[in-house]
N, C-alpha and C positions, 0 to 999 in steps of 0.2 A: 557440443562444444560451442562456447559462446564467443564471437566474433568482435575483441572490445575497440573494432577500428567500425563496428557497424551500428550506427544511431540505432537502426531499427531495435536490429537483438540486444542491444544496452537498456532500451526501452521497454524489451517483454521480459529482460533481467530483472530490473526495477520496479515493475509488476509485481511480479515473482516473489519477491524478497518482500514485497508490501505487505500482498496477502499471505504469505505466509508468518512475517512479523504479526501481522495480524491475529493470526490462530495462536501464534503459543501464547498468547494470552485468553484468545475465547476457544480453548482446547476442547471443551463437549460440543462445538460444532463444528460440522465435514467442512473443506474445503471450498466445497462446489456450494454452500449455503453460503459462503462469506461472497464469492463470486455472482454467487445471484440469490439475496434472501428469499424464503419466502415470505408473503404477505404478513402471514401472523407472528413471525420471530424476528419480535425488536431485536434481541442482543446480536444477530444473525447484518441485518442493518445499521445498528450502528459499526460492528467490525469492520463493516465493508466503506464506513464512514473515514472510519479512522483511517484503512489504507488508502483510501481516496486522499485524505488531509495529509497523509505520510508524502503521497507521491507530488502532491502540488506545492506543497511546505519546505518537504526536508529534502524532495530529488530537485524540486525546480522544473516540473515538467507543467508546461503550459496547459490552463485550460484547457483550450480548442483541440490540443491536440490531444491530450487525454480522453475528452470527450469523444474523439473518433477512437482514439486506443483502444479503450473500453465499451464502444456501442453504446453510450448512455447518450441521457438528454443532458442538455446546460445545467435546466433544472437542479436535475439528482446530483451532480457537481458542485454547483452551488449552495444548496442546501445541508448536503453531507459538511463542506467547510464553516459553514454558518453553524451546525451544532457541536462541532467539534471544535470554536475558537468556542463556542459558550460553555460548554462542558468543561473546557478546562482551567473556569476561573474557579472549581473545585481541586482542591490540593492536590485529594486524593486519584482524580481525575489525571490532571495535567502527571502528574508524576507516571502515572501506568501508562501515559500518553508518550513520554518520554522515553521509557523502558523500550514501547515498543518501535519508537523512531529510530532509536537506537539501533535493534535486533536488525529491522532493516535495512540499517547503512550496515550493519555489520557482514550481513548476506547476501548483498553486491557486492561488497569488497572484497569477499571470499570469493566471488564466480569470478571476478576478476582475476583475482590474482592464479585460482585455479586455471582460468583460461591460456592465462602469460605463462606459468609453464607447461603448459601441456604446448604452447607453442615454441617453448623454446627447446 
């Protein structure tokens, strides 16, 4: 049950919702691959791009702090935002880029509200 008076669990909500926004778009890969690609599966890396750009862009959640949320480097931060504003000066990009920012916000707002009544 998610706790919407606690930054932390709003936090790993917002994750949550990323990476999984994330997948119903790159649905032939596992979860745990968008979570941590491997080496040789680009689409695997950028999914994990785009929930990175989702959570910095569309949730507002800081750098630094992401960076420790997620145990990455600045770098990989960085870099994910950097090809992810480039990628979507393609139409066709930006638009499935949207879908997915979208799904996102749609599946925090769903824990949310699912939270509010299970507490009321």
């Amino acid at each position: 049950m998610l706790n919407p008076y606690s930054a932390e669990e709003r936090l790993q909500a917002m994750v949550s919702a990323a990476y999984r926004a994330s997948r119903s778009h790159f649905s032939h890969l596992p979860l745990r691959f968008i979570i941590d690609p491997p080496v040789d599966m680009l689409d695997a890396a950028l999914a994990r791009q785009v929930a990175i750009h989702v959570l910095v862009v569309q949730f507002s959640i800081p750098r630094r702090r992401l960076i420790v949320l997620l145990n990455v480097g600045r770098s990989m931060v960085n870099q994910a935002i950097r090809t992810v504003d480039y990628r979507c000066d393609e139409a066709v990009f930006e638009r499935t880029y949207r879908a997915i920012a979208a799904r996102a916000n749609d599946l925090f707002m769903t824990a949310l509200s699912e939270a509010a009544e299970d507490a009321a």
